[in-house]
C-alpha positions in Angstrom: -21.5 3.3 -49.0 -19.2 6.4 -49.0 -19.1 8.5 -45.5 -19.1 12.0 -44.9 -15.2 13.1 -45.1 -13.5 15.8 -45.5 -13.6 16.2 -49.2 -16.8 17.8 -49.2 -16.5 20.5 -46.3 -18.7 22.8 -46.4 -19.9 26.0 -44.7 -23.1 27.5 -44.7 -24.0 31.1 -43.5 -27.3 30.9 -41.7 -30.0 33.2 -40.6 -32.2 31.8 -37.3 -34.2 32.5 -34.7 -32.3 33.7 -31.4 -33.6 30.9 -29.2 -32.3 28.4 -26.8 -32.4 25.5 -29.3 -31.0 27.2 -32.5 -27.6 25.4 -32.1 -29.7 22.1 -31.3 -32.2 22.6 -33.8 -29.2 23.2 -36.5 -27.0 20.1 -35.6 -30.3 17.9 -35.5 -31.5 18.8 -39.1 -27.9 18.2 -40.8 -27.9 14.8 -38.4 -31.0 13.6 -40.0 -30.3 13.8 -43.1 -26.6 12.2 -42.4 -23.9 14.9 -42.2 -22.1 15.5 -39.7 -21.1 18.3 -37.8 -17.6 19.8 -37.3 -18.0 23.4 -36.1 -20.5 25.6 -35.0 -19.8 29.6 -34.5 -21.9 32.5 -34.0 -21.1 35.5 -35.8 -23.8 38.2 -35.2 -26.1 38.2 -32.5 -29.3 40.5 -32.4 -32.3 40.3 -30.1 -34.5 38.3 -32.2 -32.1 36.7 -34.9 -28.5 35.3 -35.0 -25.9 34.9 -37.7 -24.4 31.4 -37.3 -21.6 29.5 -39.7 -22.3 25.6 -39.1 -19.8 23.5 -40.9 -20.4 19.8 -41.9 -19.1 16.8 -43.8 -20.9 15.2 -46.3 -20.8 12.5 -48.3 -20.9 14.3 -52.0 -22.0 17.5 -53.3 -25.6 16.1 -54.2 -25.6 15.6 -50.0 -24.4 19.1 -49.2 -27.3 20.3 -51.2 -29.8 17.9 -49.3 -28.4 18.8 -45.9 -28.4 22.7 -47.3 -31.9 22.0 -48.0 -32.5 20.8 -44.6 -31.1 23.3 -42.7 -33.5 25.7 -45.0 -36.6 24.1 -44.4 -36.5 24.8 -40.4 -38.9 27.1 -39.3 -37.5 30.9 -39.5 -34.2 29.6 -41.0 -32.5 31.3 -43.8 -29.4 30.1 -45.6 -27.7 33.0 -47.0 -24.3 31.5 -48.3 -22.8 27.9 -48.6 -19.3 27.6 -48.8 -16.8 24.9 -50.3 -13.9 24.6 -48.1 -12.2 22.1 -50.0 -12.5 24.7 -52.9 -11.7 27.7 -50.7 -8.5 26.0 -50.2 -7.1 26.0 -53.5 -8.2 29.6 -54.7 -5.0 31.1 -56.2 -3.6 27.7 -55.9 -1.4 25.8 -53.2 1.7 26.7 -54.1 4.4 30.1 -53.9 8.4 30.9 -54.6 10.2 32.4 -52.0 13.6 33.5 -52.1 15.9 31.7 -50.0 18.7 35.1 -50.0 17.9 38.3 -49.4 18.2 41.5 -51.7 18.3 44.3 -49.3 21.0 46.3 -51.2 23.1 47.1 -54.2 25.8 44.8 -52.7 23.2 41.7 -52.4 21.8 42.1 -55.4 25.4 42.4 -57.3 26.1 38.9 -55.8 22.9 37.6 -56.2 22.2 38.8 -60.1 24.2 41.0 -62.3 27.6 41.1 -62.2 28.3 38.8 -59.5 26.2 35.7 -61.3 28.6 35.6 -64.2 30.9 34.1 -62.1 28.8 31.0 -61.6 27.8 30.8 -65.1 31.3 30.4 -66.1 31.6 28.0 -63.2 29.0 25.6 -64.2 30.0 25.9 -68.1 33.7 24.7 -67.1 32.2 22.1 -65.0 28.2 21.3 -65.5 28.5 19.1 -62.3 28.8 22.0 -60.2 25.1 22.8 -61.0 24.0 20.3 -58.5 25.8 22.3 -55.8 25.5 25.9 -57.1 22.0 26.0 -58.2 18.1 24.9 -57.4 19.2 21.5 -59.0 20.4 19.8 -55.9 17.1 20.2 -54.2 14.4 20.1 -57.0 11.9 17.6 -58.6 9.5 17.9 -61.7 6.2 16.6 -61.5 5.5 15.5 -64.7 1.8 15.0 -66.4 0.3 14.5 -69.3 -3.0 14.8 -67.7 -4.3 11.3 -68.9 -5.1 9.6 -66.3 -5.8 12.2 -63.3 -6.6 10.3 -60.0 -9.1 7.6 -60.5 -11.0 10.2 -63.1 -8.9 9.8 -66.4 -8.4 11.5 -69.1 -9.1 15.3 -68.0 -6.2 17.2 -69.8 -3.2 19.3 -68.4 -5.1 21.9 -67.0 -7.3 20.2 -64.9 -4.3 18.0 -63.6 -3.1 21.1 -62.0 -4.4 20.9 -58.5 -2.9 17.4 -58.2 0.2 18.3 -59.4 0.0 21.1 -56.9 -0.7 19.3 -53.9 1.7 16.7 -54.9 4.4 19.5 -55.2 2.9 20.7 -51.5 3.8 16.7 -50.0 7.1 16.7 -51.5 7.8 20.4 -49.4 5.8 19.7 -46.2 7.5 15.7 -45.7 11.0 15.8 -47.4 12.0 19.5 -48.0 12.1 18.7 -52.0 11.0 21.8 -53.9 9.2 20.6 -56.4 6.9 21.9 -59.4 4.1 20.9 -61.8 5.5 20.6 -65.2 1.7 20.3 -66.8 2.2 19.3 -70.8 -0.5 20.2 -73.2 0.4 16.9 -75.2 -0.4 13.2 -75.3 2.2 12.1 -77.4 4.4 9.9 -76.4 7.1 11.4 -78.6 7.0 14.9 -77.4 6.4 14.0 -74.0 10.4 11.9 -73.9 11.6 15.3 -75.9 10.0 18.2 -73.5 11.2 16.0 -70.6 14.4 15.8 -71.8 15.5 19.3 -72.7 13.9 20.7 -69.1 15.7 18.4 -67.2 19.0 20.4 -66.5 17.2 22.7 -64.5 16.0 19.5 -62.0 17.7 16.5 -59.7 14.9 14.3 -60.4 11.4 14.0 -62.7 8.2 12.0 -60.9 6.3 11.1 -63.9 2.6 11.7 -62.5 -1.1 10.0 -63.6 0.1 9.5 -67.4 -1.9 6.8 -68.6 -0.7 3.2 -69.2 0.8 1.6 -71.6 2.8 4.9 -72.7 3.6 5.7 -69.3 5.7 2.7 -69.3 7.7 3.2 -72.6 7.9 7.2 -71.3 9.7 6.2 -68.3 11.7 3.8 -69.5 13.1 5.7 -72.6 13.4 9.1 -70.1 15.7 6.5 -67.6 17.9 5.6 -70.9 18.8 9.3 -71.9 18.7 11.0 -68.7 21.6 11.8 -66.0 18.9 12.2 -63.2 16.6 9.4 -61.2 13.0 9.1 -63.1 10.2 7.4 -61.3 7.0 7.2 -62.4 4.7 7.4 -58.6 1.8 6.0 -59.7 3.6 2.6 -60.4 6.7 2.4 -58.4 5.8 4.7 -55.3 2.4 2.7 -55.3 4.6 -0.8 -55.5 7.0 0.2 -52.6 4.5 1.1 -50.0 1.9 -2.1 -51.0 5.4 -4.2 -50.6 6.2 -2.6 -46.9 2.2 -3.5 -45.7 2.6 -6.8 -47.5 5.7 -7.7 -45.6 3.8 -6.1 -42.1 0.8 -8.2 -43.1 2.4 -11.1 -43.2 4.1 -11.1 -40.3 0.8 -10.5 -38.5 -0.7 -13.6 -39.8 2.5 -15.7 -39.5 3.2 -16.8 -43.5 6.0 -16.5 -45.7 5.2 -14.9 -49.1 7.0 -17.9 -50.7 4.1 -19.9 -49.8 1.6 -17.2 -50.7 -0.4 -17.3 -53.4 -1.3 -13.5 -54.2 -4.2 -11.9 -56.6 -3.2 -8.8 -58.5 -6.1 -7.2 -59.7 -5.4 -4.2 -62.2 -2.4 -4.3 -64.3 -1.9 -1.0 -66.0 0.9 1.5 -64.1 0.3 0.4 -60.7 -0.6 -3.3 -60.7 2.4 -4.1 -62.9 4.8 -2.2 -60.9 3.7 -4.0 -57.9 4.0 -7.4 -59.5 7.6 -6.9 -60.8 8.7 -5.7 -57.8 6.8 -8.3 -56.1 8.7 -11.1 -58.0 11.9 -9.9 -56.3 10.3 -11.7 -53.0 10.4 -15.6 -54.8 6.1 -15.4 -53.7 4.8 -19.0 -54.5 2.6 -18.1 -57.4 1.0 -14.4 -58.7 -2.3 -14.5 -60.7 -2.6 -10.9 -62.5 -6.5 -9.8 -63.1 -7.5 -7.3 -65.6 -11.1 -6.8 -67.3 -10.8 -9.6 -69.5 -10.3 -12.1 -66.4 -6.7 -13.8 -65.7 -3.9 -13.4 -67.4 -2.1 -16.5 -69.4 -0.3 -17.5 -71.8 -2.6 -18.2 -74.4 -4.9 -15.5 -74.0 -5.0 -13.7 -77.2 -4.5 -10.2 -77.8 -1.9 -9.9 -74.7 -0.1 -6.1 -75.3 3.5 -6.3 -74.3 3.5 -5.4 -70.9 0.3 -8.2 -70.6 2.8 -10.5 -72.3 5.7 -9.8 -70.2 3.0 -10.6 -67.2 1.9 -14.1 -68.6 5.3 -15.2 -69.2 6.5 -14.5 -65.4 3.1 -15.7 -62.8 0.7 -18.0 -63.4 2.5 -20.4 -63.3 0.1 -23.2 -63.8 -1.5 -21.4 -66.3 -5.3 -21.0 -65.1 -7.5 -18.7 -66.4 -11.1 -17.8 -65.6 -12.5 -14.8 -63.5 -11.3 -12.8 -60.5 -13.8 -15.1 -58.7 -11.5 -17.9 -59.8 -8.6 -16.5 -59.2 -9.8 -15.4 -56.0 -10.2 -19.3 -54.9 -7.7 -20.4 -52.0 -5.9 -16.7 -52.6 -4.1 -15.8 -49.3 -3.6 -12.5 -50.6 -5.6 -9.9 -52.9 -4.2 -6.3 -54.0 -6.5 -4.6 -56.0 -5.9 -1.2 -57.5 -8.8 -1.5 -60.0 -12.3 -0.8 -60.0 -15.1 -0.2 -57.5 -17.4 -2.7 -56.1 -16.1 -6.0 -57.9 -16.7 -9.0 -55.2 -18.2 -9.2 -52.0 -18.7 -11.9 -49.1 -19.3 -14.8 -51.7 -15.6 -14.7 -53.0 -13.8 -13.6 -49.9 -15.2 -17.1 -48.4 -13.9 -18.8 -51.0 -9.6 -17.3 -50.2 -7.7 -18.9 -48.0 -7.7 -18.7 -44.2 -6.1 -15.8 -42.4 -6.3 -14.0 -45.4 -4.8 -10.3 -46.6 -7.0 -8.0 -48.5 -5.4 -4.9 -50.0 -8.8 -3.3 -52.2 -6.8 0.1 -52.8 -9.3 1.6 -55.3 -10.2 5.2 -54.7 -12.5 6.8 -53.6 -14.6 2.8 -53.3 -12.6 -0.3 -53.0 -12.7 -3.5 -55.4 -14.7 -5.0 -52.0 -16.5 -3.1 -49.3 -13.7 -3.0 -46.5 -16.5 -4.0 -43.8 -17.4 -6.9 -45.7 -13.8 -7.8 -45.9 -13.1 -7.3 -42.5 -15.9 -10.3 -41.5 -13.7 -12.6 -43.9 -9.7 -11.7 -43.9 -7.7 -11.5 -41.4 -5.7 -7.9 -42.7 -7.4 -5.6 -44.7 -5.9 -2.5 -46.3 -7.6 0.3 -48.5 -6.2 4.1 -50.1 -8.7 5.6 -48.0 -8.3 7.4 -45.2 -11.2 6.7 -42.7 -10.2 3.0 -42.7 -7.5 1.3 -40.6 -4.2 1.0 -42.7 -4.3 3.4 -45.4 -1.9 2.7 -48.4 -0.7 5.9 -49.2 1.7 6.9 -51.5 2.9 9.6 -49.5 4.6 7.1 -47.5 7.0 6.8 -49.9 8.5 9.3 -52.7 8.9 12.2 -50.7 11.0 10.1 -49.1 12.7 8.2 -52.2 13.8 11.7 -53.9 15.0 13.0 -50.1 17.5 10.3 -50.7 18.0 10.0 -54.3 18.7 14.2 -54.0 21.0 13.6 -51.3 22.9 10.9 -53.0 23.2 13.0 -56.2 21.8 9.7 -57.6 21.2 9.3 -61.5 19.3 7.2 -61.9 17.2 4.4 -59.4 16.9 0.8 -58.9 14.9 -1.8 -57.7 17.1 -2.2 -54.7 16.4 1.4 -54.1 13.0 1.2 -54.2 13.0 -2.2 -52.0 14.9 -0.7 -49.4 12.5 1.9 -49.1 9.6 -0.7 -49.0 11.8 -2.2 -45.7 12.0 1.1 -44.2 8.4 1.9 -44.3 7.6 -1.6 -42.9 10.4 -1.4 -40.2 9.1 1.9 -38.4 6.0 -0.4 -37.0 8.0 -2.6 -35.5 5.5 -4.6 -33.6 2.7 -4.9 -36.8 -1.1 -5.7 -35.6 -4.2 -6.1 -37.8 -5.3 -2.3 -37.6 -1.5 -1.0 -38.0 0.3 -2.3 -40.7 1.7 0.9 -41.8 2.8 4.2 -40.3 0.7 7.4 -40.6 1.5 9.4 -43.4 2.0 11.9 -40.8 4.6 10.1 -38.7 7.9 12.3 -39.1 9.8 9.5 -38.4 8.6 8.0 -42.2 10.8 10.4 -44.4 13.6 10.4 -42.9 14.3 6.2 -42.8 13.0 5.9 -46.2 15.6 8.5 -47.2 18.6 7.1 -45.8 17.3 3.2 -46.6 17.5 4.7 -50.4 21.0 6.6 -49.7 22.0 3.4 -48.4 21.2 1.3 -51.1 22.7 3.5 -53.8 26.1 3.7 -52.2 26.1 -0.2 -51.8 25.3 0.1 -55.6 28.0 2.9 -56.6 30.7 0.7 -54.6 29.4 -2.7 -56.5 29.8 -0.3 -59.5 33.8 0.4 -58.2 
């Protein structure tokens, strides 16, 4: 059952009585009906009445109306205003430009603009690598959505991808210094997707390809990666795969096994479960059994799309099929990024002991992570009130930091494997509630940066 979080934080503006147990009497009604209180401040007093702003998580906005209601029903209460803070927070958006020079005078802005700028235009058109070090370029990402597949809601359309682009923009500033910007298309064609891409990307040093939908989010990406100078990385798969591969290798380590002796249950196999089972491969694990909603994937299950195929030709090695319940059957390790709700305490008995459970769907897991917790020995979700959140933010502010700083063109699977190392390597003494940094550990970043610097300088010298 969901908890009250701070997704729905809200504020209501309250008349009451100026007594001795109006705070009390307040806190105890949103309590009962299961919010919980974060602040409580006065802001008028009078002789018989007060003006008070309590503030309280709840679970959904069907619960802020019942704890509203609540609140309401106390005697000589009056509720004159509720408040979304999550909404408050985006009004006019997340994001602003801000000039890095200034333009205090005619002599700045001759340098800055008109005349002086000619000179750089005639720079970069003698030499269209100086772009990277004369303009934004060296320092600036696009986020790229069609808007088809917008968190774990779907298809909503550019528009209402917006605020995710934003905040995405607003992780990339705040955890790497990348300046980056939503580039929102009003198109679901996988055609003029690859063509806008390509003729904005001279103004960028790197596109993150953002909730597009599979399958065309693969051929997207990997058609963008063919005829583009610049690294393209598609988040939802391969910044989901790196930090899943850095808890997985922190995970094991806690319950003492080797992944090559693992046998690991990928449930979900559209951008994100593939990505994390190619890049998976690259560890040698004993056997993978990839899960989507027509059960196991195999060989000779009919209808298999071409990623589906590419998946049945390299796990499953003994070729089973069945259910996730079968599949789930002397498992030592599950990684979901599915669907809500789909096993409970019945299957997790039936995976092996000292067992890893990654159930990464958002906002509910595949399994409820209390249930889990009885059964496996690790357990993992993308939320954030649970022990070991898996959260992309781990890693591709991070990756671009040091794909920018590399002036890379394009990125590898050693790239993104080093990165996975990095982010596993700053725990360095892994427990069963810590298997990953906070996203807020400043020390993240920075090692995932240079770990991807590294790698592409061992690749540019291999390349010598």
């Amino acid at each position: 059952m969901p908890v009250p979080g701070p997704g729905y934080a809200i504020t209501a503006r309250v008349d009451v009585p100026a007594s001795a147990s109006a705070a009390g009497d307040l806190t105890m009604a949103v309590g009962r009906v299961g919010g919980v209180v974060t602040a409580f401040d006065v802001v008028e007093a009078h002789t018989a009445t007060l003006v008070v702003d309590i503030s309280f998580n709840a679970r959904g906005e069907s619960h802020a109306q019942e704890i509203t209601a609540a609140l309401e029903s106390l005697p000589g209460v009056s509720v004159r205003k509720v408040s979304d803070r999550t909404f408050l927070l985006h009004l006019g958006g997340k994001l602003e430009v801000q000039s890095k020079v200034s333009l205090r005078n005619r002599d700045d802005l001759s340098r800055a603009y008109t005349p002086g700028v000619a000179r750089i235009c005639q720079a970069i058109a003698a030499n269209p690598a100086d772009a990277r070090r004369l303009t934004i370029k060296r320092n600036t990402v696009a986020v790229v959505t069609d808007g088809s597949a917008v968190l774990g809601l779907g298809n909503l359309g550019a528009a209402a991808a917006m605020p995710v682009m934003e905040g995405k923009a607003a992780l990339f500033k705040r955890f790497a210094n990348v300046d980056a910007w939503p580039v929102c298309l009003d198109t679901q064609d996988t055609e003029e997707i690859i063509r806008t891409v390509q003729i904005l990307a001279p103004g960028y040093g790197g596109i993150n390809l953002e909730d597009i939908a599979a399958p065309r989010c693969f051929e997207i990406e990997a058609r963008l990666r063919e005829m583009l100078d610049i690294p393209v990385f598609h988040d939802d798969q391969h910044g989901t795969a790196v930090v899943v591969l850095g808890a997985l290798r922190n995970a094991l380590r806690v319950v003492g096994k080797k992944l090559s002796d693992c046998r690991v249950v990928v449930c979900g196999v559209g951008a994100a479960g593939s990505a994390i089972i190619r890049l998976l491969q690259s560890g040698a694990p004993g056997d993978v059994l990839a899960v989507d909603i027509d059960g196991i994937v195999h060989k000779g299950r009919p209808g298999l799309d071409e990623n589906l195929t590419w998946m049945a030709e390299h796990t499953n090695s003994e070729g089973v099929s069945g259910t996730l319940a079968d599949a789930l059957v002397g498992a030592d390790v599950f990684i979901g990024v599915s669907a809500p709700n789909l096993f409970g305490a019945a299957e997790l008995a039936t995976m092996a002991s000292d067992s890893i459970v990654f159930a990464l769907a958002n906002p509910d897991p595949e399994v409820d992570p209390a249930v889990a917790s009885q059964h496996a020995a690790v357990v993992a979700t993308g939320r954030s009130d649970y022990p070991n959140q898996i959260n992309n933010v781990l890693a591709f502010p991070g990756v671009f930091r040091g794909l920018l700083d590399a002036q890379a063109r394009d990125i590898t699977d050693a790239m993104l494997l080093a990165a996975a190392a990095a982010i596993a390597n700053v725990v360095p003494e892994p427990n069963p509630s810590f298997i990953v940094p906070s996203v807020f550990d400043a020390s993240v970043a920075p090692a995932v940066a240079e770990a991807v610097r590294g790698a592409t300088a061992k690749k540019d010298v291999a390349k010598g």
